[in-house]
C-alpha positions in Angstrom: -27.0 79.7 59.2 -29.1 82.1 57.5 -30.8 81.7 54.5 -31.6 84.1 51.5 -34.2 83.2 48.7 -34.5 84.5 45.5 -38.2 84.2 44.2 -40.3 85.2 41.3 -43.9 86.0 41.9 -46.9 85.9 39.0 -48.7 88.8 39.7 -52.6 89.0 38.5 -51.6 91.0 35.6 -49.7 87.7 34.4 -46.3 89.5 34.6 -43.3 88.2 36.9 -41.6 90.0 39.6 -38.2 88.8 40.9 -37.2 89.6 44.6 -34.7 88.7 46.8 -35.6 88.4 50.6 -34.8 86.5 53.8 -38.1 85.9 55.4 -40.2 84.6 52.5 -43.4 83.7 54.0 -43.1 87.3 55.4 -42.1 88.8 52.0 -45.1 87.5 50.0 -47.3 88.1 52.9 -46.2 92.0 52.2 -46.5 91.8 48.8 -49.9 90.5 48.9 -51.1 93.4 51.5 -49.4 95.9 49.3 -47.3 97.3 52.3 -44.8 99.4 49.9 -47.1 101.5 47.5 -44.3 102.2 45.7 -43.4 98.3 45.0 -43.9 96.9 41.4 -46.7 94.4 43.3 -48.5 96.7 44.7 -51.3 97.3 41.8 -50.7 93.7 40.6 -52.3 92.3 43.2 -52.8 89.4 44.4 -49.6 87.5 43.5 -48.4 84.3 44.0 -45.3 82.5 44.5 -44.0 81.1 41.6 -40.3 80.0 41.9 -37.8 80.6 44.9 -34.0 79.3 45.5 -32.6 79.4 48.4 -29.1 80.7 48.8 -26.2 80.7 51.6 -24.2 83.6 50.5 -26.5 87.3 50.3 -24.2 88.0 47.3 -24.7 84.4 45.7 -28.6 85.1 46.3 -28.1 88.8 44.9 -26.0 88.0 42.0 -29.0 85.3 40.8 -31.7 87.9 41.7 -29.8 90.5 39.2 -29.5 87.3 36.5 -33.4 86.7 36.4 -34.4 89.7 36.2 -32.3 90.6 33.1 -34.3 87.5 31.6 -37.5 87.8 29.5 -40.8 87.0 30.5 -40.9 83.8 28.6 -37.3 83.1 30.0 -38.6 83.2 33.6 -41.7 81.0 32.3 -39.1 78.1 31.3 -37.4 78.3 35.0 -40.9 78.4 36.4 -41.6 75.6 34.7 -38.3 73.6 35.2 -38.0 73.8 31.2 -33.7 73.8 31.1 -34.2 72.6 27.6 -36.3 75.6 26.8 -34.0 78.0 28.9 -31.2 76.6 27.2 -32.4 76.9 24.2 -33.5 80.9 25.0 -30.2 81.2 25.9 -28.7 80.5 23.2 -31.1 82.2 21.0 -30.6 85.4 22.5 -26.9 85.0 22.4 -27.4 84.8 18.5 -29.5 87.9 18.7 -27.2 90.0 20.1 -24.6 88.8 18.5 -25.3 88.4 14.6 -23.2 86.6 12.4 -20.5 88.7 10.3 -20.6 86.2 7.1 -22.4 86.9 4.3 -23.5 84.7 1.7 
């Protein structure tokens, strides 16, 4: 059975980039040698793995990738971390953001 993993990378910059691959050993091995010039990586090097999941599905894997990287930087931090209260909590806070409340007072 083949296996797809979504990852997030810190990049020397201290920014996050979120991939999805099937060879990750491979995959970070590229992004570190800068193979695509055109890849967010490539002038951000060297990065390092911070977070991966592993996924059955591609479109479980691809759905997850596309989550996480709608999420802010400190968002991604809290997963990194394994902070659910703090990603709950960021969660929720952008929820409110985007949706304000309609009473006045």
């Amino acid at each position: 059975m083949k296996l797809y993993y979504v990852y997030i990378v810190n990049c020397s910059d201290g920014t996050y980039y979120t991939g999805i691959t099937s060879t990750l050993e491979a995959r970070l091995a590229q992004h570190n040698l800068g193979v695509y010039r055109t890849c967010y990586t490539f002038s951000r090097r060297p990065v390092a793995l911070a977070w991966c999941a592993e996924h059955h599905e591609v479109w479980d894997a691809i759905g997850t990738e596309k989550k996480i990287k709608g999420w802010s930087h400190d968002k991604k931090t809290a997963l990194i971390n394994g902070d659910f209260k703090a990603l709950k909590e960021l969660s929720h806070s952008r929820i409110s953001a985007s949706h304000p409340s309609t009473s006045s007072g």
